[in-house]
C-alpha positions in Angstrom: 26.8 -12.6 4.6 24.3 -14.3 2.8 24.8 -17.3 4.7 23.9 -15.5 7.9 20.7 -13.7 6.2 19.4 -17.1 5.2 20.7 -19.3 8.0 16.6 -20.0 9.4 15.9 -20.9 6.4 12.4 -20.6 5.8 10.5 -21.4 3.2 10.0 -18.3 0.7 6.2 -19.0 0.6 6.1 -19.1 4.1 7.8 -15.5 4.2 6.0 -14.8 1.7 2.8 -15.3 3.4 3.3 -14.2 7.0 4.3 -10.9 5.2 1.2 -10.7 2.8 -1.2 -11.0 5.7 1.0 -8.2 7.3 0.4 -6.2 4.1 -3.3 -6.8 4.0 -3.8 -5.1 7.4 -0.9 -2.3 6.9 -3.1 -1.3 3.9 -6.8 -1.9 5.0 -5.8 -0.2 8.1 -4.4 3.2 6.1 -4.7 3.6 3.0 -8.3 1.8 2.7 -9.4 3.3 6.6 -11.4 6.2 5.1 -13.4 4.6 2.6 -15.6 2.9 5.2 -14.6 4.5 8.8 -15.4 8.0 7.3 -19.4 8.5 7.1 -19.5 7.1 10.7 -16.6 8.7 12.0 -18.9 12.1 10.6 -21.5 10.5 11.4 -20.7 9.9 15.6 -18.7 13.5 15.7 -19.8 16.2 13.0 -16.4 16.7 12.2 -16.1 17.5 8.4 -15.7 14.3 5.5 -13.2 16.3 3.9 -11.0 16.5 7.2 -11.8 13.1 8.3 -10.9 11.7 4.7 -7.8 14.3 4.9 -6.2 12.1 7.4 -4.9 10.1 4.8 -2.9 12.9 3.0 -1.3 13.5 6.1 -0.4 9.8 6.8 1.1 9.6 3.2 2.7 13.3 3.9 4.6 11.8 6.9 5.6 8.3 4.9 7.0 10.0 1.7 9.1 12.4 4.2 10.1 9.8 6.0 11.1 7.5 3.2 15.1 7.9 2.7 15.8 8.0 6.0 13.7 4.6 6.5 15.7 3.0 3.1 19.0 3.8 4.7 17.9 2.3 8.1 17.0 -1.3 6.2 20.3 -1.1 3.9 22.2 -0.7 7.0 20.3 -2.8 9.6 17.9 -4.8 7.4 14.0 -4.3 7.7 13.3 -6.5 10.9 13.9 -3.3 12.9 11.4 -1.3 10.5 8.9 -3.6 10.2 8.3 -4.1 13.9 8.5 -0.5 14.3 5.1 -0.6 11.3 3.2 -2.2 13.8 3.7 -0.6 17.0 3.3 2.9 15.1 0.0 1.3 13.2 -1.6 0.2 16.5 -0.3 3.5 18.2 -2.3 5.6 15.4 -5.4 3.4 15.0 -5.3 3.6 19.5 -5.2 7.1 18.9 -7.5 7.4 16.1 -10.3 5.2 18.7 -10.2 7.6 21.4 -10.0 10.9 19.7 -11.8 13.6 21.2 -11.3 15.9 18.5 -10.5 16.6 15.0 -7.3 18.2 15.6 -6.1 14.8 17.7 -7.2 12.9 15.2 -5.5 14.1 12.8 -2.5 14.3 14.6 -2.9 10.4 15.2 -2.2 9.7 11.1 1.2 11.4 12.0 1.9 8.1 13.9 -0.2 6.0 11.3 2.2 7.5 8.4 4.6 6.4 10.1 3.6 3.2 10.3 3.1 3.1 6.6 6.8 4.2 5.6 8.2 2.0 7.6 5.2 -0.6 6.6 4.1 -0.8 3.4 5.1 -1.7 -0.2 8.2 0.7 -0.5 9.8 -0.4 3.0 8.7 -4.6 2.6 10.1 -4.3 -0.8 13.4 -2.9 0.0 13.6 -5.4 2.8 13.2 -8.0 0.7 16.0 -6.6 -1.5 18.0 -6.8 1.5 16.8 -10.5 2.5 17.8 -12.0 -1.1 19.4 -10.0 -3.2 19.2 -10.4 -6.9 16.1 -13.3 -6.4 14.0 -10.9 -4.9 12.1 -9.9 -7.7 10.1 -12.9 -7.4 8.7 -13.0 -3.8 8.1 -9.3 -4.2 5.5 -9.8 -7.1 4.3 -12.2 -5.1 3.5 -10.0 -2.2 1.8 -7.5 -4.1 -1.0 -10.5 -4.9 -1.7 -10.5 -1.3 -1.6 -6.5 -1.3 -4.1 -6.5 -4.1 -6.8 -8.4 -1.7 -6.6 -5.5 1.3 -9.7 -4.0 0.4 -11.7 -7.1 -0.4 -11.1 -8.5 3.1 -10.9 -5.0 5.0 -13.9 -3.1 3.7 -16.4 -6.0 4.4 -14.7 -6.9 7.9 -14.3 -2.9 8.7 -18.5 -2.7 7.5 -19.0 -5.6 10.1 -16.9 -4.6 13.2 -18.8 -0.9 12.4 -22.1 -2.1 12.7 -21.6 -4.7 15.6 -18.9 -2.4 18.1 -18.5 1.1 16.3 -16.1 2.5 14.8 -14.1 3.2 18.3 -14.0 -0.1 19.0 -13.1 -1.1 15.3 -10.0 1.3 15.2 -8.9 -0.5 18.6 -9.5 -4.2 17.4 -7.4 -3.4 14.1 -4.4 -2.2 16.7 -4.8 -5.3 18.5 -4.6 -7.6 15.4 -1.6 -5.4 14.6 0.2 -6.6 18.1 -1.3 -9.7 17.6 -0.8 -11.2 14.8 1.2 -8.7 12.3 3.9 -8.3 14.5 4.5 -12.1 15.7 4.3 -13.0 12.1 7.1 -10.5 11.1 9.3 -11.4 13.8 9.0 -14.8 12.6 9.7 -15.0 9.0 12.2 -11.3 9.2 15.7 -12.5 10.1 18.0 -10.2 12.0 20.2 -9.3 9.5 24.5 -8.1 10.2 24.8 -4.3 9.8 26.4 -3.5 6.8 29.9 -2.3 7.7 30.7 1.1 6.4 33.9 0.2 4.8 32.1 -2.5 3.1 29.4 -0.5 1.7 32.4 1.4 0.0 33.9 -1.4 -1.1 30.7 -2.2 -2.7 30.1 1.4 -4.0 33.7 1.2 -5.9 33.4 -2.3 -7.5 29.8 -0.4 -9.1 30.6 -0.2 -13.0 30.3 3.1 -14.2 27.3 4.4 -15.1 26.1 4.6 -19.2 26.3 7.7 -20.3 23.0 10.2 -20.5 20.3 9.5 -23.0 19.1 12.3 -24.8 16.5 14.8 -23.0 17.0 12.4 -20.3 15.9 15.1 -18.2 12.6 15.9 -19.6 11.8 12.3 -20.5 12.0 11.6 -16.3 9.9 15.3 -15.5 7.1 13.6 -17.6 8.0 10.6 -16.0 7.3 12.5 -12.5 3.8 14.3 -13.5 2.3 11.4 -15.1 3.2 9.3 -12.7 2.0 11.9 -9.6 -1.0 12.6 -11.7 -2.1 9.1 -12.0 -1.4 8.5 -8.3 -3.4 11.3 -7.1 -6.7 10.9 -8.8 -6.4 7.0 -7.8 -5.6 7.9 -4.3 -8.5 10.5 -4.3 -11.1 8.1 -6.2 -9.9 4.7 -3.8 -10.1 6.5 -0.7 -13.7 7.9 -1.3 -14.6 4.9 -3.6 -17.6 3.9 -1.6 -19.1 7.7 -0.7 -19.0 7.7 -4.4 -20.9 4.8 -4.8 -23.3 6.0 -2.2 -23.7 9.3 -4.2 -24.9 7.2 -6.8 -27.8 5.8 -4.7 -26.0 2.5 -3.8 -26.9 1.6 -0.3 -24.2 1.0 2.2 -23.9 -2.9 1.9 -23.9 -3.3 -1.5 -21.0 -0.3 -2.3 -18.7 -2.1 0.5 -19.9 -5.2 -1.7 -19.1 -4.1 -5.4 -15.9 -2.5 -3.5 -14.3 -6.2 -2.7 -14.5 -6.9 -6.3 -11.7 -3.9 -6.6 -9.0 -6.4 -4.8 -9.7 -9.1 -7.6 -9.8 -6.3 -10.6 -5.8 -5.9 -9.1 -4.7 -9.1 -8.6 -6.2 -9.9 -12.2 -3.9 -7.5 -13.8 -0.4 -8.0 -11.8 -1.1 -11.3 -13.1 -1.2 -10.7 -16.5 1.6 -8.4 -16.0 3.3 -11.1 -14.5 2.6 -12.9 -17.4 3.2 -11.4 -20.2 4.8 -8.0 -19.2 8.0 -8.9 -21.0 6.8 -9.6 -23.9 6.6 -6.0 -24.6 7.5 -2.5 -23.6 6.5 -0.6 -20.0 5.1 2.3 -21.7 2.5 0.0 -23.6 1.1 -1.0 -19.4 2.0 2.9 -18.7 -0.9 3.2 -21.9 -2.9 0.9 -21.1 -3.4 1.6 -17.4 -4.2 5.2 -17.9 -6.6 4.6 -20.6 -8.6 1.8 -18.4 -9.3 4.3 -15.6 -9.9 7.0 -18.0 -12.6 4.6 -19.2 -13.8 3.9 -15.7 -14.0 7.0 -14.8 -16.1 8.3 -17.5 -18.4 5.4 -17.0 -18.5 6.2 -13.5 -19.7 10.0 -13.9 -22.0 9.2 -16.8 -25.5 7.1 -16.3 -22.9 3.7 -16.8 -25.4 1.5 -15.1 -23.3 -1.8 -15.2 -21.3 -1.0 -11.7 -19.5 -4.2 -11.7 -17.8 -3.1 -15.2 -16.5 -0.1 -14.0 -15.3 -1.6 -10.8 -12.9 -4.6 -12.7 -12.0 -1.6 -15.6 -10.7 0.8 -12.9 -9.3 -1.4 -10.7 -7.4 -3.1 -13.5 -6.2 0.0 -14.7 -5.2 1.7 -11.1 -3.2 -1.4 -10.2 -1.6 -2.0 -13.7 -0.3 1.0 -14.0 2.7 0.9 -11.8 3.4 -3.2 -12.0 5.5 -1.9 -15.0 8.5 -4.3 -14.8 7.3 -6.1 -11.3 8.2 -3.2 -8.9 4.7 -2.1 -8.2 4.2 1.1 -5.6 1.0 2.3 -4.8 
């Protein structure tokens, strides 16, 4: 089967590629939307900032539900189907999201973009890729989160632009375009159709599994803290990312330089995959598990204190946010 998997065989940089640009609109397009659509999405239609910004719970709501049934799709099927389905949903939601009438419809339009970002982003590519090589995926997965990293630095400025030129509207509708455009064509290209996996073959494969190692002690309270640092850490990054420029704003930043200090946040994350990259197995995860929560811990406090050095806090936090789950090169967001 791996023969058949590989038969167009194309370049892993060249995968690698046509799916980090993918990635780079998949996130600026959900996950980094509020940050600069919200204050003129309030601003054009009163609707509350917390509702508007809210969108994004329900988009990753809808993606985390949808999640196991999109991992058994790409184990049987591979992640062509999925991936191409990421697009259409994306354009769909952001369609949706441009012509919204009202709250309630707008909302409902992140159903479709969550969608889109289970069967789009990090968790779905990654598990395709698992798919696509195998064992030798770890490589052109770390890879693709250096593209991820630069989402917001290209799609806060270019979202700040097309806002001030066409409106937001118009924005939300040029974003599902470039979706149809060029994220889908390029994921068509470089995503191989892939055999389905027979079921008597997937038990084959199941039986020829050696059997587990036994249980490590308090195995069970070592993954619950596990689970509520790890959903701890997530949230406050989620909640600070997605209304990282309001905040900056709050702090008497005008509008173009926040989205300006914000680009520097894509660099801050590439910066530290790399030196995860690096030198992450040199020593333990825990030590980046440490280290991550301690950097924003120290950019947050320098953010809600009279910290006047903005650029500093940017590079701590961002470094810290990202390095935090690169923990032996399977980074999630």
């Amino acid at each position: 089967m791996a023969g058949q998997v590989t038969s167009q065989n194309l370049d892993r940089r060249v995968v690698i590629g046509a799916l980090g640009i993918a990635q780079i609109l998949a996130w600026g397009t959900s996950f980094y939307f509020p940050a600069v659509f919200a204050e003129p999405i309030v601003r054009d239609t009163g609707w509350s900032l917390g509702w508007v910004v809210g969108g994004t719970s329900i988009g990753l709501l809808v993606a985390g539900l949808i999640s196991p049934q999109v991992g058994r799709i790409i184990d049987r099927h591979g992640g062509r189907p999925v991936m191409l389905a990421s697009s259409l949903f994306f354009a769909a939601g952001l369609i949706g999201a441009g012509l919204a009438p009202a709250l309630p419809f707008y909302l409902l339009t992140w159903v479709l973009i969550g969608i889109g970002m289970g069967t789009g982003l990090y968790d779905a590519v990654f598990a395709a890729l698992g798919r696509l090589y195998g064992s030798e995926a770890r490589g052109p997965i770390t890879n693709l989160t250096l593209f991820g990293g630069f989402a917001s630095t290209i799609c806060w400025p270019l979202s700040a632009f097309m806002i001030d030129h066409v409106g937001w509207r118009i924005a939300c509708f040029i974003y599902a375009a470039l979706h149809i455009c060029v994220a889908l064509p390029l994921q068509m290209a470089v995503v191989p159709r892939v055999p389905a996996q027979p079921a008597s073959a997937t038990t084959h494969e199941e039986n020829s599994i050696p059997a587990a190692p036994g249980r490590i002690e308090n195995e069970s309270l070592i993954f619950i803290l596990l689970a509520v640092v790890l959903s701890i850490s997530a949230g406050i990054g989620s909640i600070v990312i997605v209304n990282f420029l309001i905040i900056l704003q709050a702090r008497g930043v005008d509008y173009v330089t926040a989205v300006g200090l914000g680009t520097l946040f894509g660099p801050a994350q590439v910066g530290a995959r790399v030196v995860e990259r690096l030198f992450g197995k040199n020593y333990h995860p825990i030590w980046t598990m440490i280290a991550s929560c301690s950097l924003m811990a120290a950019g947050l406090i320098m953010l809600s204190g009279h910290f006047s050095l903005l650029l500093l806090i940017i590079l701590v936090y961002g470094a810290g946010y990202t390095a935090f789950p690169e923990s032996d090169a399977a980074p999630c967001r």
